[in-house]
GUVEX-751905 format. One record per atom (N, C-alpha, C): residue number from 1; residue in one letter; atom name; x, y, z. Coordinates in steps of 0.1 Angstrom, whole numbers. Atoms other than C-alpha are relative to their C-alpha. Layout:
BEGIN
  num  residu  atome     px     py     pz
  NUM       A     CA      X      Y      Z
...
***
This chain:
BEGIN
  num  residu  atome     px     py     pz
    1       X      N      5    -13      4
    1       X     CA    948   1024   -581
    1       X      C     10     11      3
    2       X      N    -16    -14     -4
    2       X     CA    979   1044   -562
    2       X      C      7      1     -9
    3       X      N    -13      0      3
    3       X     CA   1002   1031   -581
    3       X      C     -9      3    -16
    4       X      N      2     -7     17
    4       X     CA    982   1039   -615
    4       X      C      0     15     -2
    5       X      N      1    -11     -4
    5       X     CA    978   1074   -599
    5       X      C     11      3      1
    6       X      N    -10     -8     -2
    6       X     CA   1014   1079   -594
    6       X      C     13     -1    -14
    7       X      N     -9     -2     12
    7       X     CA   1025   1067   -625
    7       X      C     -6     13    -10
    8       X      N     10     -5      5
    8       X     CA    998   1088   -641
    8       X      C     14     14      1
    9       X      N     -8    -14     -6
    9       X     CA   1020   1121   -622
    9       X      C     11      2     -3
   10       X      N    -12      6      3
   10       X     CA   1051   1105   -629
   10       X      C      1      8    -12
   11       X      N      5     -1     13
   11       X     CA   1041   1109   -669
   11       X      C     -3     14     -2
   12       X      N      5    -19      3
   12       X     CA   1025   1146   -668
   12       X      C     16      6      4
   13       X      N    -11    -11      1
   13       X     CA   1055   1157   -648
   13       X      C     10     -2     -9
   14       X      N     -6      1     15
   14       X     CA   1079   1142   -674
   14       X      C     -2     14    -11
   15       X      N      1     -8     14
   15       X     CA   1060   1160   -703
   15       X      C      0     11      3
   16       X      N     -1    -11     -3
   16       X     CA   1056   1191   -682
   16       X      C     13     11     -2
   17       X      N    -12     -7      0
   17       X     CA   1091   1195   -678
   17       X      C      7     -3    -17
   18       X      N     -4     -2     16
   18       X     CA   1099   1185   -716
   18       X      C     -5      8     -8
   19       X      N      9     -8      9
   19       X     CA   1090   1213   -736
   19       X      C     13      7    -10
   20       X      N     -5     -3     16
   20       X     CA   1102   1236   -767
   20       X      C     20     10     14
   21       X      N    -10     -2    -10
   21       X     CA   1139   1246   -746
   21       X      C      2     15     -7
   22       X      N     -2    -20     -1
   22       X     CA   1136   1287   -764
   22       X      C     -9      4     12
   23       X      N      5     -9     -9
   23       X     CA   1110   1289   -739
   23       X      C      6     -1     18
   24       X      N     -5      3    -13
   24       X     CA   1121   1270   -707
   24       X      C     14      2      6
   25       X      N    -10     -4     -4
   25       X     CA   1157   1276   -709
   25       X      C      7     13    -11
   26       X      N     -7     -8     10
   26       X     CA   1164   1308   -728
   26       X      C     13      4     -1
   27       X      N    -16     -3     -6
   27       X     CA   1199   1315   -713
   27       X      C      9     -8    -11
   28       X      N     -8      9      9
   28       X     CA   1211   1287   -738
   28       X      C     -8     -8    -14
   29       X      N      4      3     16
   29       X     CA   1188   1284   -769
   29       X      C     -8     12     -4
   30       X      N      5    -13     11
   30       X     CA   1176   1316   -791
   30       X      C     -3     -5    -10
   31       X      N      4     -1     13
   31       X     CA   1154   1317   -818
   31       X      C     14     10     -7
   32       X      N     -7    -10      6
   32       X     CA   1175   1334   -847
   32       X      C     -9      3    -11
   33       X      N      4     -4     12
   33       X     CA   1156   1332   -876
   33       X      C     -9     -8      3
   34       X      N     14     11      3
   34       X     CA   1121   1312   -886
   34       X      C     -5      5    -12
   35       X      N     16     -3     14
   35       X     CA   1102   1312   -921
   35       X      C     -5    -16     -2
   36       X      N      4     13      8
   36       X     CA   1087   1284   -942
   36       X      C      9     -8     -1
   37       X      N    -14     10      5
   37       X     CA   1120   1268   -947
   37       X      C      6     -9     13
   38       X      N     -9      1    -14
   38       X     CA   1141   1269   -914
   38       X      C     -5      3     13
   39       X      N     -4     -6    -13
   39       X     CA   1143   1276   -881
   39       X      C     14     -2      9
   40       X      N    -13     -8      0
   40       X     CA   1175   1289   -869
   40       X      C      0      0     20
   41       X      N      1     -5    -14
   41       X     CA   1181   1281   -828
   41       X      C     14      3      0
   42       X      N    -14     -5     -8
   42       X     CA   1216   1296   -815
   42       X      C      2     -8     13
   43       X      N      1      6    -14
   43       X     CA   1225   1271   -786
   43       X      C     15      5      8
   44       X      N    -11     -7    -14
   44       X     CA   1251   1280   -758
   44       X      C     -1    -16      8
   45       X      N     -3      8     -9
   45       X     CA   1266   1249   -733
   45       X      C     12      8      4
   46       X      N    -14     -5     -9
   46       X     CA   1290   1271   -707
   46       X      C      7    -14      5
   47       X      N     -4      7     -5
   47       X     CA   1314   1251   -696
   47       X      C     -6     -8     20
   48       X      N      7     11     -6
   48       X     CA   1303   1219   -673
   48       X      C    -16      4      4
   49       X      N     15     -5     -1
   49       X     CA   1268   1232   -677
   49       X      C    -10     -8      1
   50       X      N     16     15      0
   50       X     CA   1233   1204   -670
   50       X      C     -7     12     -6
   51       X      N     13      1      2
   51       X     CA   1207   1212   -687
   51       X      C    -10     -7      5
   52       X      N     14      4     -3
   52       X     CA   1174   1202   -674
   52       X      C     -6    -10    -16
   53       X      N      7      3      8
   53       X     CA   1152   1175   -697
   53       X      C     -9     10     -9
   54       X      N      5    -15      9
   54       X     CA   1140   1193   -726
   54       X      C     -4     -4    -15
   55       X      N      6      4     13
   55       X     CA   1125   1187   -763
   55       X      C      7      4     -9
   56       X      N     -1     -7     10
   56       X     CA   1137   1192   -799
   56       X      C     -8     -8    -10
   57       X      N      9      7     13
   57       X     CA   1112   1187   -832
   57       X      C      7     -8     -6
   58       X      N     -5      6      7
   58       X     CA   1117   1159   -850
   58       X      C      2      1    -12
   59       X      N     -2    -10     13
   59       X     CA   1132   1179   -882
   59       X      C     16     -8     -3
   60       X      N     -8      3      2
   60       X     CA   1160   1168   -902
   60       X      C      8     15      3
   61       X      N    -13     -9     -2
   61       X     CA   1190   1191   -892
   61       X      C     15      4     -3
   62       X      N    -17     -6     -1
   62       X     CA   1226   1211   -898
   62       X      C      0      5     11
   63       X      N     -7     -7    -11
   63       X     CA   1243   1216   -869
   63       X      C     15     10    -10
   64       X      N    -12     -9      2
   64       X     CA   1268   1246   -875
   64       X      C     11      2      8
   65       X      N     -4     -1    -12
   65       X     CA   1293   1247   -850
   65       X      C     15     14     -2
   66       X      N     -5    -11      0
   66       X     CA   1307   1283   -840
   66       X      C     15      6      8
   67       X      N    -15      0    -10
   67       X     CA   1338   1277   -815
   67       X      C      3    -12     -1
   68       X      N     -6     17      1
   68       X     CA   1361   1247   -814
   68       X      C     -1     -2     17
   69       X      N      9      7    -18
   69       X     CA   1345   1229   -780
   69       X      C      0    -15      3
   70       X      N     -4     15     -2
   70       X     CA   1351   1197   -761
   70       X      C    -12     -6     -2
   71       X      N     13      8      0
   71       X     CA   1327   1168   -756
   71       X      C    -11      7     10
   72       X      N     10     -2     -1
   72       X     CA   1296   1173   -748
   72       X      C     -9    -15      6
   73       X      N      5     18     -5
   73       X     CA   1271   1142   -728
   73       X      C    -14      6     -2
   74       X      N     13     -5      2
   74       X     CA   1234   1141   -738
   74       X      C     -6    -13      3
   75       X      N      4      6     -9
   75       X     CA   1212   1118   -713
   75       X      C    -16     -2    -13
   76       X      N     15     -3      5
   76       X     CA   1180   1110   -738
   76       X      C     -9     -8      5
   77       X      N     13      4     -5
   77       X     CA   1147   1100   -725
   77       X      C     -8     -9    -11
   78       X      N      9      3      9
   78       X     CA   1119   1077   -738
   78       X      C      2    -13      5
   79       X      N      0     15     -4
   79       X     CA   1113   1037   -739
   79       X      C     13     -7      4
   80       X      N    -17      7     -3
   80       X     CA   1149   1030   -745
   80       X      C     10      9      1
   81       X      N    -12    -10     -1
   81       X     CA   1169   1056   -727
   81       X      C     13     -6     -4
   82       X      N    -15      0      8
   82       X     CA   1204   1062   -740
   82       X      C     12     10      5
   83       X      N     -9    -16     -1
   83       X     CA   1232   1084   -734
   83       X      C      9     -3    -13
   84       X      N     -9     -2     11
   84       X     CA   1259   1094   -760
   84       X      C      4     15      3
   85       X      N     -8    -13     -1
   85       X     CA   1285   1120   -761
   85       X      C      5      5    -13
   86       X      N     -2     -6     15
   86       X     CA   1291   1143   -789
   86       X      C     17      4      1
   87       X      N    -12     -4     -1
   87       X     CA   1329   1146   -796
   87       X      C      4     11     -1
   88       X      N      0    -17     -3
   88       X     CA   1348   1175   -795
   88       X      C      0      8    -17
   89       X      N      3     -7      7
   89       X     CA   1343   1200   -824
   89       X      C      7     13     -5
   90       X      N    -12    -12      5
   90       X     CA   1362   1227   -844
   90       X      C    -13      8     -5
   91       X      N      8    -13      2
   91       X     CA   1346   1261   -852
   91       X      C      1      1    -20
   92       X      N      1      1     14
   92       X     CA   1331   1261   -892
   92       X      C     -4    -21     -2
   93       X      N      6      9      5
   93       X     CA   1323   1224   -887
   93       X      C    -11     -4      0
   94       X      N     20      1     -3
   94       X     CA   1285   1211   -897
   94       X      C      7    -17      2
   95       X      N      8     17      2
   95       X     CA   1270   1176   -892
   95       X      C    -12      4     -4
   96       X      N     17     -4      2
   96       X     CA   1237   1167   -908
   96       X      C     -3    -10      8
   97       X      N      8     12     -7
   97       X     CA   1211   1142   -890
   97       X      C    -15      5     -7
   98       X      N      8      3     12
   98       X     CA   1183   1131   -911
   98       X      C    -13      1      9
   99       X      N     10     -2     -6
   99       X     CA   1160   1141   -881
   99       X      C     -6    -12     13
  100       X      N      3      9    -12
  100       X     CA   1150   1119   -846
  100       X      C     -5      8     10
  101       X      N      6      0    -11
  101       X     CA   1130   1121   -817
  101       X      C      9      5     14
  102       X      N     -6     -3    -11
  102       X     CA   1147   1142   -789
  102       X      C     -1     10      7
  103       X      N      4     -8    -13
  103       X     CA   1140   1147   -756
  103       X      C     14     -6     11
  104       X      N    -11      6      0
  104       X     CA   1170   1148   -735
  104       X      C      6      9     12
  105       X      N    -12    -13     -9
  105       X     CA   1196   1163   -703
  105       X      C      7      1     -8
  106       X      N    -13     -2      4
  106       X     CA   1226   1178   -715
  106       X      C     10      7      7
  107       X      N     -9     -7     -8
  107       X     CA   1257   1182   -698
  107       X      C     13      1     -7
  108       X      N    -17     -2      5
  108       X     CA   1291   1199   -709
  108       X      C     11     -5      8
  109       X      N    -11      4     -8
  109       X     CA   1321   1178   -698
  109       X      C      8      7      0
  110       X      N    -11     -4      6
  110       X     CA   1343   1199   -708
  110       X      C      0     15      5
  111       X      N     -6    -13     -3
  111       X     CA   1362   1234   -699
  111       X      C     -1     11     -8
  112       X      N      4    -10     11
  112       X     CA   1348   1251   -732
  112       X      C    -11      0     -3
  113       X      N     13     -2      4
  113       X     CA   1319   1269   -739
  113       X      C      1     -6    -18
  114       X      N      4      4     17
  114       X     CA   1302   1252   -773
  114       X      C    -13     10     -2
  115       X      N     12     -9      7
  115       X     CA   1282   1275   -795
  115       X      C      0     -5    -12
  116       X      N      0      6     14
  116       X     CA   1267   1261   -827
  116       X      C    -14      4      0
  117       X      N     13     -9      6
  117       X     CA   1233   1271   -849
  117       X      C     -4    -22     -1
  118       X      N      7      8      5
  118       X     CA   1209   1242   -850
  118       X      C    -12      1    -10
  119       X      N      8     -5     15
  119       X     CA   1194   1249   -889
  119       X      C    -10    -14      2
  120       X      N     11      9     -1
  120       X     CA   1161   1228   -883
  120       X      C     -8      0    -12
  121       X      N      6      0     13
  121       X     CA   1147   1218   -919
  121       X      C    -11      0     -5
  122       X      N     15      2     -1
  122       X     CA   1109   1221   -920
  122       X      C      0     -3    -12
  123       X      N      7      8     10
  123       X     CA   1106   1210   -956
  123       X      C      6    -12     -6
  124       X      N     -8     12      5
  124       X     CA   1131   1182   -958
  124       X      C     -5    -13      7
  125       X      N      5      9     -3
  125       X     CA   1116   1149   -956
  125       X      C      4     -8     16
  126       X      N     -6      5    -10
  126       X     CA   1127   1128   -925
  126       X      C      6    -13     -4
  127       X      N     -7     14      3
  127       X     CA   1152   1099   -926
  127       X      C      8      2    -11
  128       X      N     -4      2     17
  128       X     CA   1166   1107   -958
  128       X      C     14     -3      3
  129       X      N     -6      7    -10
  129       X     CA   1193   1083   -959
  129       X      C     16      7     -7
  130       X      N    -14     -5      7
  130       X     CA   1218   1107   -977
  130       X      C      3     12     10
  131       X      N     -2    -13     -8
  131       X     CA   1217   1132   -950
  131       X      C      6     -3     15
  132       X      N     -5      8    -16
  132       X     CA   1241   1124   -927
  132       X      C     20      6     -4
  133       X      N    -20     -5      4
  133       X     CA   1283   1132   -928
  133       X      C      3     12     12
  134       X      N     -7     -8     -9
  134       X     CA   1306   1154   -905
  134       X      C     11      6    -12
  135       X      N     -7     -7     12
  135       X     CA   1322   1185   -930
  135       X      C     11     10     11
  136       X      N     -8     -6     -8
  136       X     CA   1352   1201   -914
  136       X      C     11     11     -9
  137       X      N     -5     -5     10
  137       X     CA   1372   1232   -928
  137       X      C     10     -1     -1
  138       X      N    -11      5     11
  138       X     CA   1398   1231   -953
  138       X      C     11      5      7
  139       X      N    -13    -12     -2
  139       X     CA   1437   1241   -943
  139       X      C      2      4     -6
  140       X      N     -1     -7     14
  140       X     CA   1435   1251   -977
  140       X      C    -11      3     -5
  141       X      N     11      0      5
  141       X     CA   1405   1265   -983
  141       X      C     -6      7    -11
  142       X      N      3     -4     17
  142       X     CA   1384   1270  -1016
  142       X      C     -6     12      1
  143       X      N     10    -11     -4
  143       X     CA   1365   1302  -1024
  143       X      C    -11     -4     -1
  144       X      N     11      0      1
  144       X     CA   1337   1285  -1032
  144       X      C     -4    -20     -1
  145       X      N      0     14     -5
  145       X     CA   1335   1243  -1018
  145       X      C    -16     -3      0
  146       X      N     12      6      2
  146       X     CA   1302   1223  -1028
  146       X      C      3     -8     17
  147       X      N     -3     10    -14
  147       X     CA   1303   1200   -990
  147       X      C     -9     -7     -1
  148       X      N      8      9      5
  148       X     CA   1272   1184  -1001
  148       X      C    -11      0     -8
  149       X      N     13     -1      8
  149       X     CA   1242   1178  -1022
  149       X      C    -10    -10     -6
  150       X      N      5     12      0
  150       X     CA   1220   1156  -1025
  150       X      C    -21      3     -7
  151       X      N     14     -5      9
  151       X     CA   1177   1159  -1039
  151       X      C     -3      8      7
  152       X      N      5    -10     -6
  152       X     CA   1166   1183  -1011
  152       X      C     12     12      5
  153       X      N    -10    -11    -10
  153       X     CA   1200   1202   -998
  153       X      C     14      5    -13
  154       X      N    -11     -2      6
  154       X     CA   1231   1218  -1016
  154       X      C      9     10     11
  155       X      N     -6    -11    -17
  155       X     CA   1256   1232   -987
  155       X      C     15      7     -5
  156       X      N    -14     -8      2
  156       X     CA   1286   1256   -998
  156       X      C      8      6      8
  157       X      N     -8    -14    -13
  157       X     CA   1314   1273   -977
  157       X      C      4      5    -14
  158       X      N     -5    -18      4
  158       X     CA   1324   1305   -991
  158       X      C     11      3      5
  159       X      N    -13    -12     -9
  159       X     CA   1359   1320   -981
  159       X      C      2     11     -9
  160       X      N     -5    -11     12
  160       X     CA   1367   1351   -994
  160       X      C      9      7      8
  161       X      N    -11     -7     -6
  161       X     CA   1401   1367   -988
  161       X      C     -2     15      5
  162       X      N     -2    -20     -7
  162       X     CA   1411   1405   -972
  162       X      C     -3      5    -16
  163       X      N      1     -5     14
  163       X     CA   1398   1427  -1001
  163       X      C     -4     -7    -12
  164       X      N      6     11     12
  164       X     CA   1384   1400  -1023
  164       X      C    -13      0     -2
  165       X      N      7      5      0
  165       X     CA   1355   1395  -1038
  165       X      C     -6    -10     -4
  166       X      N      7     17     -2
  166       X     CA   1332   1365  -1033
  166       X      C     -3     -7    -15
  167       X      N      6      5     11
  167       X     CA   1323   1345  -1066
  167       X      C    -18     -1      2
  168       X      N     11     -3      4
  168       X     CA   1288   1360  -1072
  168       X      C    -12    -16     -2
  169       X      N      5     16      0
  169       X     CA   1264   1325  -1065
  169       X      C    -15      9     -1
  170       X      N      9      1      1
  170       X     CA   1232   1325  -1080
  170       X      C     -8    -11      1
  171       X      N      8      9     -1
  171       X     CA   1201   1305  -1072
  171       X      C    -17     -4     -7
  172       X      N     15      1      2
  172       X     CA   1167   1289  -1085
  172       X      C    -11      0     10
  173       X      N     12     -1    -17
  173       X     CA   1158   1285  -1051
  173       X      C      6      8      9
  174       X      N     -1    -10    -10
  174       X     CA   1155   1300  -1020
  174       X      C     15     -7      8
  175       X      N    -11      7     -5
  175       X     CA   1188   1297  -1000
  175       X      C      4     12     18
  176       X      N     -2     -8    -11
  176       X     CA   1203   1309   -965
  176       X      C     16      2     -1
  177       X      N    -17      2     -1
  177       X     CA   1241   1320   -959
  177       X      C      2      5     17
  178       X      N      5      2    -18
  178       X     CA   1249   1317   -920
  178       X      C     18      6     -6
  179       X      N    -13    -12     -2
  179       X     CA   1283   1340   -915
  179       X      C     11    -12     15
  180       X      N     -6     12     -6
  180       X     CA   1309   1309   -900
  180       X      C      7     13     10
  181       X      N     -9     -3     -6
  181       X     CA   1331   1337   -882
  181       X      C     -2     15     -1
  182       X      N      6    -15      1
  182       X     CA   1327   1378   -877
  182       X      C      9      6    -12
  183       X      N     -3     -6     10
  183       X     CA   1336   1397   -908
  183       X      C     -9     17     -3
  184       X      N      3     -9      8
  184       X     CA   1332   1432   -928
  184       X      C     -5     -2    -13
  185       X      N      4     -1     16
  185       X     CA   1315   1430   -963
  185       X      C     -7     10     -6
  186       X      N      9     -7      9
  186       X     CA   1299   1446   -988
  186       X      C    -12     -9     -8
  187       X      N      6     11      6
  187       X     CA   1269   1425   -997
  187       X      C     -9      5     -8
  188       X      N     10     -2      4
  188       X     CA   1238   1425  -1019
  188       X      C     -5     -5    -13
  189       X      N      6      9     15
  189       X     CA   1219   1409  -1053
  189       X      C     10      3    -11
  190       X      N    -10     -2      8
  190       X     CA   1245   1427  -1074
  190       X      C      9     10      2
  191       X      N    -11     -9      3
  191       X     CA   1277   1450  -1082
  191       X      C     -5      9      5
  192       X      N      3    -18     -2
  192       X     CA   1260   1480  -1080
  192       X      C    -11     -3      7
  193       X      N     12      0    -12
  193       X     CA   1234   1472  -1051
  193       X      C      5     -9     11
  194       X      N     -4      4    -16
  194       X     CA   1255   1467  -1020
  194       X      C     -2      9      7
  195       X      N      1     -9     -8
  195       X     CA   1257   1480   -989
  195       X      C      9    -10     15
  196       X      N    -13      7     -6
  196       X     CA   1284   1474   -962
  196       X      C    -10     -5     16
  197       X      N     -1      5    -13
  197       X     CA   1277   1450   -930
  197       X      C      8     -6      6
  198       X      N     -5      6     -6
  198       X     CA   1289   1437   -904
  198       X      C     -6    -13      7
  199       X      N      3     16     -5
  199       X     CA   1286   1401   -893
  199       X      C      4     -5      7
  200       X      N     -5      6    -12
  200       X     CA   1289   1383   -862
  200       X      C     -1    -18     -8
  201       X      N     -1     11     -1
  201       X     CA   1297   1347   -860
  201       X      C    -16     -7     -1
  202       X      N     10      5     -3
  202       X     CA   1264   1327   -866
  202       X      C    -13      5     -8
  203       X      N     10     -9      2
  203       X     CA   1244   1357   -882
  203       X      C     -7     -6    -17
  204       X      N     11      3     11
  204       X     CA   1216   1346   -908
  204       X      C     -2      9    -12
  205       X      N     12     -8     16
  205       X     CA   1209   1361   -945
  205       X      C     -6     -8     -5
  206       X      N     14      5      8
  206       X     CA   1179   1348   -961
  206       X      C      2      7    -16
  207       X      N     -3      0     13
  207       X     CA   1183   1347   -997
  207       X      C    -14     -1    -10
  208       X      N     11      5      7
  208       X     CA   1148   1349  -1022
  208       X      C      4     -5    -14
  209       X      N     -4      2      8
  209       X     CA   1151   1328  -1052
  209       X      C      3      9    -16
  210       X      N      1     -8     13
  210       X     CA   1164   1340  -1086
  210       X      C      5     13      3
  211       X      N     -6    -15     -4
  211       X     CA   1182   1366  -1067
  211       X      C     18     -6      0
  212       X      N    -13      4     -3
  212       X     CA   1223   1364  -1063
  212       X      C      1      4      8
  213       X      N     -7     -1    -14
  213       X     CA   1244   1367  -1037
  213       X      C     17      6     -3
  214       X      N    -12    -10      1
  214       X     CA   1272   1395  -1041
  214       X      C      9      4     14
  215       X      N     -8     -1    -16
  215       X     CA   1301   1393  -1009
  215       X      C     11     12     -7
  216       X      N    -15     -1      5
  216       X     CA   1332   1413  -1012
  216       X      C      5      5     17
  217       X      N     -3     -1    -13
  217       X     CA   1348   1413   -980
  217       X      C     11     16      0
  218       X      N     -7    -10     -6
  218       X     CA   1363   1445   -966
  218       X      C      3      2     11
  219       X      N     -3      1    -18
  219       X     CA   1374   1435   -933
  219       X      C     17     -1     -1
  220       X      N    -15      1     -5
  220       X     CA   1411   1428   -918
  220       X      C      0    -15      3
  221       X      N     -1     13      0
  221       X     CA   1407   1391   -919
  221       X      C    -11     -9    -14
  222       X      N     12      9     14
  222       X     CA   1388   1363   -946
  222       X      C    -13     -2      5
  223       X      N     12     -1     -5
  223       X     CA   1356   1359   -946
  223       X      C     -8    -14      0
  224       X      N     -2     11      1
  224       X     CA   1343   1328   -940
  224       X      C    -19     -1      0
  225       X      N     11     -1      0
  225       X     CA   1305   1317   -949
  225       X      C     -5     -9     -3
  226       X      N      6     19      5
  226       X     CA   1281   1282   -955
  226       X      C    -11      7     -7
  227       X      N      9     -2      4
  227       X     CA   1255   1287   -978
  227       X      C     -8    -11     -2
  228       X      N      5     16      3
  228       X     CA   1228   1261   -980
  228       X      C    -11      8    -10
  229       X      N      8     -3     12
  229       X     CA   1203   1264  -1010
  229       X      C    -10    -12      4
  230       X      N     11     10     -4
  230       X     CA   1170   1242  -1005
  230       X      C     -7     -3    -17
  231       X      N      6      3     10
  231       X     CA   1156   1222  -1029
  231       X      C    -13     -9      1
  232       X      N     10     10     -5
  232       X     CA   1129   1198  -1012
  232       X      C    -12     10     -1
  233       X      N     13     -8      4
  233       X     CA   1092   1204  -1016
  233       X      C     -3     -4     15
  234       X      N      3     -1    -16
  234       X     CA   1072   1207   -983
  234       X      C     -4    -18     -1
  235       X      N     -1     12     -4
  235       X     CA   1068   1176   -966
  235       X      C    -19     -5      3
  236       X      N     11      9     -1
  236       X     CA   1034   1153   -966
  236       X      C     -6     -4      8
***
């Protein structure tokens, strides 16, 4: 009876302490954005940083990743714990994962802060067995690079030079463009309906279908940007 009693406690505190990690550890995960589509966390690992056990939905995913950052070690929980370390990472590179169960420590080995957007897919099926690859940017880069596409996703980087403007991308669907690096532009649906911002590393536009997407950079550097377009219907 003790011992059913203390595994019982065992078990609660576990799930107690696994929860959604915007609430329990805000210091290193932010909401950025949420609709029907996405959700948009902003993560932070300071250098040699623990995290505490902690939850993420089982959602197919793009990782964005916003600084070039060493390895990374993530401790996961469940029947058949595991560890694995994420290698080190350049700033503008994604991976996709087709979505998994993770509850998990995380600790930064490493002497660099990592900042990356974890684009969480709420209408893309799970498992899909085309969603998967590590995209890394060009030393020659295009203004306008397809990186993948497949029945539910189509992912573009964007570069647009000093004074350039962007090649005008129109969509049937709804799409997001996540800002790889801080820039000046002029954005908006067309020519004559801009309006100049500025963009940080990481920063979200939400795109409604049947609308375009007009850049022209006016900054002192290129402008660098991922667009993903959605094509999946909600999930079953």
């Amino acid at each position: 009876m003790r011992k059913t009693i203390a595994l019982t406690l065992l078990i609660g505190s576990r799930l107690a302490v696994a929860q959604d990690p915007t609430q329990i550890l805000k210091d290193n995960y932010t909401l950025d954005f949420d609709n029907d589509f996405v959700r948009v966390i902003r993560v932070r690992y300071r250098p040699h940083e623990k995290l505490p056990t902690h939850d993420h939905p089982k959602t197919p995913t793009v990782y964005v990743y916003l600084t070039d950052a060493g390895p990374v070690r993530f401790k996961h929980m469940g029947p058949k714990p595991f560890e694995l370390e994420r290698r080190a990472v350049r700033s503008g590179g994604i991976r996709l994962s087709p979505g998994f169960v993770e509850t998990h420590e995380v600790e930064n080995v490493s002497d660099t802060t990592s900042e990356f957007l974890r684009v969480e897919l709420k209408k893309v099926p799970l498992r899909q067995a085309s969603l998967k690859g590590r995209f890394q940017p060009s030393a020659a880069p295009q203004k306008a690079k397809v990186e993948f596409d497949d029945a539910n996703l189509r992912i573009i980087r964007i570069v647009c030079g000093v004074h350039e403007k962007c090649q005008s991308l129109a969509s049937l669907r709804p799409a997001m463009e996540i800002a790889l690096s801080p820039a000046t532009v002029r954005a908006g649906t067309s020519l004559k309906d801009t309006s100049e911002i500025s963009l940080k590393a990481g920063q979200v536009r939400w795109i409604e279908p049947h609308r375009a997407s007009v850049l022209e950079n006016i900054g002192a550097a290129p402008a660098s940007l991922l667009r993903i377009e959605f094509k999946a219907r909600p999930r079953t």
